[in-house]
N, C-alpha and C positions, 0 to 999 in steps of 0.2 A: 504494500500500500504506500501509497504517495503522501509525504509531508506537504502540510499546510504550503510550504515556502518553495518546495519543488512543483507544484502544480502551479505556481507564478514566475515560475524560471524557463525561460524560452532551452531547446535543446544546444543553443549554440551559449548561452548564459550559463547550464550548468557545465558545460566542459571547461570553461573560465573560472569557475569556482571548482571543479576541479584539479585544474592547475593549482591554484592556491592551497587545495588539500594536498597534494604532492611532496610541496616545498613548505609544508608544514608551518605555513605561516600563519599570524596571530594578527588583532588589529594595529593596526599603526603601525607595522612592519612594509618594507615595499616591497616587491613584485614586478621584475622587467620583463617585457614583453619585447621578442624584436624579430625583424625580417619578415619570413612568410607567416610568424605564430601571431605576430602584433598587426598583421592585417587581415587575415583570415577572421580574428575574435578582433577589429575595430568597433564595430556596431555594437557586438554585445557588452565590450568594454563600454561605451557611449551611454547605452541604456542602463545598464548596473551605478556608471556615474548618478546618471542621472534618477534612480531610486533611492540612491542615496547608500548604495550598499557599497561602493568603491571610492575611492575618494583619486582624483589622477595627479601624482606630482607632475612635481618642474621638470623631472628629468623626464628625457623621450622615452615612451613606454613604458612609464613607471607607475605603477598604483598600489595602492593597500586598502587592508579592508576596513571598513565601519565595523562596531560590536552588532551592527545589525547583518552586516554582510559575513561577520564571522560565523554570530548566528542560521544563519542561512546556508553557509558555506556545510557547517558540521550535518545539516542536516541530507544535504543531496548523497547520493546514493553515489558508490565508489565506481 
């Protein structure tokens, strides 16, 4: 069965949160995105900004998560 926050995560949103499961990152930690991975996931990066579950630094292809995006993150499926 599908969490609450996986059924509002597009399939290209949770591979991005994925990643972030991976590299076992925490909130306010960053997360570089680059090449073909940082544009393939551009849009779902954009959209997760903008729910406010990713936050995108100054540096190119860098972002981390919100405690709501960490939230979110723990919950998608491996």
């Amino acid at each position: 069965m599908l969490s609450p926050a996986e059924k509002l995560l597009s399939p290209a949103e949770k591979r991005v949160m994925r990643t972030f499961r991976q590299f076992l990152v925490t909130p306010g930690k960053m997360l570089c995105f680059f090449g073909p991975d940082l544009e393939r996931n551009k849009a779902a990066l954009q959209r997760l900004t903008e729910r406010d579950l990713l936050v995108k630094e100054q540096f190119k292809g860098a972002y981390s998560l919100t405690r709501n995006g960490f939230e979110a993150m723990k919950t998608c499926e491996k």
